[in-house]
C-alpha positions as a Python dict, from the first residue, in 0.01 Angstrom:
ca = {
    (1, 'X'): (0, 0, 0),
    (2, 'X'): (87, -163, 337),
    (3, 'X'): (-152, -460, 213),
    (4, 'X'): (12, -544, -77),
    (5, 'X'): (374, -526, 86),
    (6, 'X'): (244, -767, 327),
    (7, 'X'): (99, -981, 50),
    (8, 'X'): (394, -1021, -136),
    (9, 'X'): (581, -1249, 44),
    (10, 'X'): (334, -1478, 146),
    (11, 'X'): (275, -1581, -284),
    (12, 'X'): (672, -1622, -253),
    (13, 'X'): (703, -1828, 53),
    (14, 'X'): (418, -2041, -92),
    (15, 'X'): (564, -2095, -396),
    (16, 'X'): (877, -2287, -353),
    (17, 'X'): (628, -2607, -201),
    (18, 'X'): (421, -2541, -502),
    (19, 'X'): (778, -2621, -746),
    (20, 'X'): (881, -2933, -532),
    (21, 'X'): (503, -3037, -592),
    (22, 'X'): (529, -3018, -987),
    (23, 'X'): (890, -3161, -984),
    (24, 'X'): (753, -3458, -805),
    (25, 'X'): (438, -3470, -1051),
    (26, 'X'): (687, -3437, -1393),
    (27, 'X'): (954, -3747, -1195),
    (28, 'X'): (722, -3973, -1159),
    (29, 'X'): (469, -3915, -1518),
    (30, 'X'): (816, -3954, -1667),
    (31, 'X'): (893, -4311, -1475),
    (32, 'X'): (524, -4413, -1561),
    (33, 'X'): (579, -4298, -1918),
    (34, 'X'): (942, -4503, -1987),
    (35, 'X'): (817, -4809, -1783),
    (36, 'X'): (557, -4829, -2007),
    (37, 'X'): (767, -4785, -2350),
    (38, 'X'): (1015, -4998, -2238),
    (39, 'X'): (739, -5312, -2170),
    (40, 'X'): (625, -5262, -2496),
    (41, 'X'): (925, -5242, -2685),
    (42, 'X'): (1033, -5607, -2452),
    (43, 'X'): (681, -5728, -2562),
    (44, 'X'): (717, -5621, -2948),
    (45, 'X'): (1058, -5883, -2917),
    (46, 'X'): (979, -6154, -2651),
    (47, 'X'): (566, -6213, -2753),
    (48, 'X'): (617, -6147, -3105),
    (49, 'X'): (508, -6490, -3206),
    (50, 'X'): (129, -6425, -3091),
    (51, 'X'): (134, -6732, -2805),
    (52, 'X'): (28, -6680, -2425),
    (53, 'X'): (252, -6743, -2171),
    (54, 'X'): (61, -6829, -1872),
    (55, 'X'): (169, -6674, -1545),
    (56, 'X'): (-137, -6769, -1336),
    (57, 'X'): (-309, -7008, -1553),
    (58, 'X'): (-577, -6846, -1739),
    (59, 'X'): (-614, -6574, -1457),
    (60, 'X'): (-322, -6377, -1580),
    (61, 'X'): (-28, -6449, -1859),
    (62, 'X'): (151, -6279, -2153),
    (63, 'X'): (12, -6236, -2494),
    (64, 'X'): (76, -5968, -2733),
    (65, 'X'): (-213, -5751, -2913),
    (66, 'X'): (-268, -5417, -3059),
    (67, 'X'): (-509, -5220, -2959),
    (68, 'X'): (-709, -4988, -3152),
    (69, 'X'): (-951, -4916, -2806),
    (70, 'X'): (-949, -4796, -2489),
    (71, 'X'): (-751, -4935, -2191),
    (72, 'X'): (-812, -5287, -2155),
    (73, 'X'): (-945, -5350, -2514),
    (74, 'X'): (-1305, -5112, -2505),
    (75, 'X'): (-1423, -4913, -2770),
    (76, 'X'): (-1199, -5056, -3034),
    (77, 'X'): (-1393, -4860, -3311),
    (78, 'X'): (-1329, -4531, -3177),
    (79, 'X'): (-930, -4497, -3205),
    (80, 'X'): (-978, -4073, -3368),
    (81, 'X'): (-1210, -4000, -3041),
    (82, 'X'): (-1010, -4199, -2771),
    (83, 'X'): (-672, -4001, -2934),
    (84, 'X'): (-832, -3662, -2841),
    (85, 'X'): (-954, -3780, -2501),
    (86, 'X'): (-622, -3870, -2455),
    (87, 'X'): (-483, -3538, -2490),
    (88, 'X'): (-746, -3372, -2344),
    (89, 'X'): (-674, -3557, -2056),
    (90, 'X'): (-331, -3446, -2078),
    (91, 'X'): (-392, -3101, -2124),
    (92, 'X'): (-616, -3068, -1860),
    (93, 'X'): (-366, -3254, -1580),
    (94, 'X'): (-95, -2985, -1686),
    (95, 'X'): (-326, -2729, -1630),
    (96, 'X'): (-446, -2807, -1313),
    (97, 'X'): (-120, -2930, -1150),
    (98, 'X'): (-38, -2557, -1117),
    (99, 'X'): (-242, -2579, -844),
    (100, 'X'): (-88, -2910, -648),
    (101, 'X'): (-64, -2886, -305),
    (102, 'X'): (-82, -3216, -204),
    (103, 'X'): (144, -3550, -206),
    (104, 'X'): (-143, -3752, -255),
    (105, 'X'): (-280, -3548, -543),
    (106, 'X'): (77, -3515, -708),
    (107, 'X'): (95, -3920, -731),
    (108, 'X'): (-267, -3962, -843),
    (109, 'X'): (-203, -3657, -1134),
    (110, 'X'): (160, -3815, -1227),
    (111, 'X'): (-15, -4142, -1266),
    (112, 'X'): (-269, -4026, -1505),
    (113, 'X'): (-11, -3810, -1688),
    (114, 'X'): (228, -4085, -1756),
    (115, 'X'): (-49, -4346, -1819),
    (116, 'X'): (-266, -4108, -2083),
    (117, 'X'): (102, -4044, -2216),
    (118, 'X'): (223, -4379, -2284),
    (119, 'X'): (-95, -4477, -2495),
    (120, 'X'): (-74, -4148, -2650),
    (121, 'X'): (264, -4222, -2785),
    (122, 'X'): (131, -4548, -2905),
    (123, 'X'): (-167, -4384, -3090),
    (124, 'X'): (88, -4113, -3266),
    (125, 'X'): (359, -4289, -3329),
    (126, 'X'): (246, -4675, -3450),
    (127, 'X'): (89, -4807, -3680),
    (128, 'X'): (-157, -4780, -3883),
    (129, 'X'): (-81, -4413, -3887),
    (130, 'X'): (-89, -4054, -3678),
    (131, 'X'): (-363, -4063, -3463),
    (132, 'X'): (-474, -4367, -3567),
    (133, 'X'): (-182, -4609, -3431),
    (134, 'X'): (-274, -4913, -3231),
    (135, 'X'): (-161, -4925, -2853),
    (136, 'X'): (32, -5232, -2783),
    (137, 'X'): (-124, -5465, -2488),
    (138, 'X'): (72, -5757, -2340),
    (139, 'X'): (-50, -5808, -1999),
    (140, 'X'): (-330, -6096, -2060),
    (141, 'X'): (-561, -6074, -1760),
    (142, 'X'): (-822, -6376, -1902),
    (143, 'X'): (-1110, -6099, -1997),
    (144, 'X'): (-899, -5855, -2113),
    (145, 'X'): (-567, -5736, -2253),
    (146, 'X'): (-350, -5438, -2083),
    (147, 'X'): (-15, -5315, -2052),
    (148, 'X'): (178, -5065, -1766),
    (149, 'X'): (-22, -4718, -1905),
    (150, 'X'): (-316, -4924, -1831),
    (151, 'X'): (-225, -5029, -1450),
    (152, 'X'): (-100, -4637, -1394),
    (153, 'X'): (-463, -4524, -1495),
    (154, 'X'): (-652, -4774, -1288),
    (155, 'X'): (-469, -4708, -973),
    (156, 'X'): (-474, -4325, -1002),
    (157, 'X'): (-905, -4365, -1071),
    (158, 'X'): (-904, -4567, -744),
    (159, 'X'): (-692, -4279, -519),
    (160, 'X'): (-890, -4023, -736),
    (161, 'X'): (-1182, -4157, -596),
    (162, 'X'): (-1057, -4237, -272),
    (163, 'X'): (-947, -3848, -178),
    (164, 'X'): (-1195, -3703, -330),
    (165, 'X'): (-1420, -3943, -78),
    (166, 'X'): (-1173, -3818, 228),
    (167, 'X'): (-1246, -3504, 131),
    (168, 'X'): (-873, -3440, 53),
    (169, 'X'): (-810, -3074, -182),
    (170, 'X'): (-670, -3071, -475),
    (171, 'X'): (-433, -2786, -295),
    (172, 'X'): (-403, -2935, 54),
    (173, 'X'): (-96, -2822, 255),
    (174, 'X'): (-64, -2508, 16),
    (175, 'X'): (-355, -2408, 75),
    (176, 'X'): (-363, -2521, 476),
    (177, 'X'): (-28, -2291, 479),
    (178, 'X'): (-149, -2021, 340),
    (179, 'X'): (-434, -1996, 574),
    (180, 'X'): (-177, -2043, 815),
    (181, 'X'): (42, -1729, 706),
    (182, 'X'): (-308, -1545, 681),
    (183, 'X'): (-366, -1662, 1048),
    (184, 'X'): (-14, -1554, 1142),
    (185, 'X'): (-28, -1187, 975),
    (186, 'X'): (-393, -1137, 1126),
    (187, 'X'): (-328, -1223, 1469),
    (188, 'X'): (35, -984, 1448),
    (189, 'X'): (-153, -691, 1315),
    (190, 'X'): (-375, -644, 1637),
    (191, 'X'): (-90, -743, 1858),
    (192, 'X'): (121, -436, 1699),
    (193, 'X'): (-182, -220, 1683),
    (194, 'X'): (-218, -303, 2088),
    (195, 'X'): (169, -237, 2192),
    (196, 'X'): (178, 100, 1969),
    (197, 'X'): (-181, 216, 2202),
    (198, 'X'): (5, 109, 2503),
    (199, 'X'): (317, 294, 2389),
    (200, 'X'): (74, 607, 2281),
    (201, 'X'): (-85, 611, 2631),
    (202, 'X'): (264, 618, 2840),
    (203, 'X'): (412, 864, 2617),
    (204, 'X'): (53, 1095, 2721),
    (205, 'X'): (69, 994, 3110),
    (206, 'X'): (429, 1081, 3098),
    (207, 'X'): (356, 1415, 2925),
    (208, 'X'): (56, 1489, 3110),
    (209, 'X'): (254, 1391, 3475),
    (210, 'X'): (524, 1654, 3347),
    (211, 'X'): (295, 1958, 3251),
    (212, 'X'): (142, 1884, 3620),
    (213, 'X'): (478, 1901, 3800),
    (214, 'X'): (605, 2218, 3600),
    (215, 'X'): (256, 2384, 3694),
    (216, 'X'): (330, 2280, 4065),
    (217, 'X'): (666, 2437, 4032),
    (218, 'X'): (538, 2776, 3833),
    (219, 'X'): (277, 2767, 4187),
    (220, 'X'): (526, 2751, 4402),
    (221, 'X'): (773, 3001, 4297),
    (222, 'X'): (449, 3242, 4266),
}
């Protein structure tokens, strides 16, 4: 019983970090998600007439396509597929950010959330129909055609790859404070454990020091 009292208030300590965590992970998908509709609804007005605007000569410029593919223009052919990867990948990010304990982690997650999100609105919601709707690209990068969802996706594969390199966890400073509370409540209980035996022994000398003196006294008067 004493286990589980002590127990308790470590999950409740812990999970106040774990909330600011998720609240960081849902601000920042969200930012991703309306940068990235708002692009493409500028795009749909100011490229509408199909020319490239060069930016950096052919390196990188403007153009507006639609996308049945993958980011950047792959697997055009596989629109149905790529639509339940895409919230797959969504699915699984919302079930594993329950367990974010880590800054680093939190950006990575919210950048694949709101990237996978912002093409998955595309494939719902446009044309040529649900689940089949083409995701609009407008960044023109020479070899390739992307947009903001794209970017978000390509960045959070690089840290991805980078903490997982480093050797960085998924729960990080949760999980480094809980083993820190564990630490604390382990290293208490054989520090209490000590005083109460030091306590236990005085209270016996003192007893024992008494019965000796009121034997020494019964002697006497004998």
């Amino acid at each position: 019983m004493s286990a589980q009292t002590s127990a308790a208030p470590t999950g409740r300590r812990l999970q106040p970090g774990r909330g600011r965590y998720l609240r960081l992970l849902w601000v920042l998908a969200a930012a991703v998600l309306l940068l990235d509709q708002l692009t493409k609804v500028w795009a749909l007005e100011a490229l509408a007439d199909g020319t490239r605007r060069a930016l950096l000569g052919s390196v990188l410029g403007l153009r507006l396509v639609f996308n049945p593919g993958a980011a950047f223009s792959f697997a055009n052919s596989q629109t149905w597929l790529l639509t339940v990867v895409a919230l797959a990948v969504v699915v699984f990010v919302l079930r594993v950010s329950r367990r974010l304990g880590s800054r680093a982690w939190t950006v990575a997650l919210a950048l694949v959330l709101g990237g996978a999100s912002g093409n998955l609105v595309d494939r719902l919601l446009r044309a040529p129909g649900v689940g089949r709707g083409h995701v609009v690209d407008f960044i023109d990068y020479g070899v390739f055609v992307g947009n903001v969802a794209d970017i978000a996706i390509v960045v959070a594969a690089a840290l991805i790859m980078w903490l997982s390199v480093t050797g960085r966890e998924l729960e990080g400073e949760a999980a480094a404070s809980a083993a820190g509370t564990g630490r604390e409540a382990a290293g208490e209980a054989p520090g209490q454990a000590r005083a109460e035996a030091r306590e236990s022994g005085t209270s016996g000398t003192q007893a024992q020091e008494a019965q000796a003196r009121g034997a020494l006294k019964q002697g006497r008067q004998a």
